[in-house]
Structures are given as C-alpha cells and as structure tokens.
C-alpha positions as CSV (number, residue, x, y, z in Angstrom):
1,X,28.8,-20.1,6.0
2,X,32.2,-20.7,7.1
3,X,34.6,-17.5,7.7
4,X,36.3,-16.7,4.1
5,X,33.9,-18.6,1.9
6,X,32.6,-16.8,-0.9
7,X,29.1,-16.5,-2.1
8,X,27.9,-14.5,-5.5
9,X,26.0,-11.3,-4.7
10,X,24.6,-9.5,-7.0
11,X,27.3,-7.3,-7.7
12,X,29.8,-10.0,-8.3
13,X,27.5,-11.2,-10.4
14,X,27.1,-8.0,-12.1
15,X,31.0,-7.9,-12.9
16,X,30.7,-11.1,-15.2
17,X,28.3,-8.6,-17.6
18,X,30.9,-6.1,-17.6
19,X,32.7,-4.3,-20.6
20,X,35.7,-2.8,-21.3
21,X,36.4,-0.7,-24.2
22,X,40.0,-0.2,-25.5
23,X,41.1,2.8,-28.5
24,X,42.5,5.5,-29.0
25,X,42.0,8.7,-26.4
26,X,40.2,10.4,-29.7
27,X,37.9,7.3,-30.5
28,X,37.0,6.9,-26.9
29,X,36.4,10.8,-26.2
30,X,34.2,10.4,-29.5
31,X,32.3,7.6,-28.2
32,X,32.1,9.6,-24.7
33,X,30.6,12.9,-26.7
34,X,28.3,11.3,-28.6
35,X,30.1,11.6,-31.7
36,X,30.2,7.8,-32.2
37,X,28.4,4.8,-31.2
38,X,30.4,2.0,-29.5
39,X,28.4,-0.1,-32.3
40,X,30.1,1.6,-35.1
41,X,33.8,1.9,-33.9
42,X,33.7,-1.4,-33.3
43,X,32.8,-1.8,-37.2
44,X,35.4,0.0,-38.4
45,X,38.0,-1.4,-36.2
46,X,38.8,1.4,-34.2
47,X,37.5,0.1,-30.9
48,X,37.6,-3.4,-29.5
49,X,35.4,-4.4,-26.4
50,X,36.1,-7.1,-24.4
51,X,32.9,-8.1,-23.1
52,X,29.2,-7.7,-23.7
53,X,29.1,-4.7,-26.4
54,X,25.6,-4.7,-25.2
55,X,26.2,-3.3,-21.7
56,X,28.6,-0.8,-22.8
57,X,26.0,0.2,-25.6
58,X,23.4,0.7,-22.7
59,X,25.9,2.3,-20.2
60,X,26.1,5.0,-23.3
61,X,22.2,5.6,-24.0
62,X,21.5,6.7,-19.9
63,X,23.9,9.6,-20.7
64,X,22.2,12.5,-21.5
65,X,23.0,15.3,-24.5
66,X,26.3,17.4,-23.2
67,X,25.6,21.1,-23.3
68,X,28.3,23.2,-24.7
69,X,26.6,26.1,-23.1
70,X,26.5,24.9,-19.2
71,X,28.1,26.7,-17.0
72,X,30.4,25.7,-14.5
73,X,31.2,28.4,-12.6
74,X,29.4,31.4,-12.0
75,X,30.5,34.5,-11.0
C-alpha cells in the first residue's frame, strides 16, 4: 500500500450507514426522551432524516428508560 492511499475499514464503512436527523430542538428533545419515535416524526413531517431511518431507529432502542428520580449529586 502506497503512503496516502486509502483503504475502507470498518469504520469508514460504517459512516456510509449513518443518519442524521434534522427538527426542531422540541421534536428532537422528544425523540431523545422517549416521547416520540423517529418513525412517527418523520410521519407527520416534523423530522426529516437523511439517511437510513433504520439506524437512527436502532441508535434510539439501546437507550434505556431516563429516571426522573436519579440523582446526580449527592450530598
């Protein structure tokens, strides 16, 4: 391999799957919360993905349930 040529590695090749989603701060914190799937905002026209909706709907089911009860700071 000559110095400068570029070969895919997997992460490269992981950047073609990507997503990006683009709305409002209030639709996005939704979809962030829970509040809304990507699937649905995307339905009603209040979120447009470029890219695989697929990955971004996957990104969103390995978070967990927030806690509105966890504490931060302690005394």
């Amino acid at each position: 391999m000559a110095y400068g040529e570029w070969r895919p590695t997997p992460m490269s090749r992981a950047a073609d799957r990507s997503s990006r989603p683009k709305g409002s701060e209030d639709d996005l914190r939704a979809l962030l919360l829970g509040e809304a799937s990507a699937a649905d905002l995307v339905q009603e026209g209040r979120l447009r993905v470029d890219g695989d909706l697929g990955e971004l709907s996957g990104l969103m089911g390995l978070l967990g349930a927030l806690d509105p009860d966890f504490v931060i700071v302690t005394p």
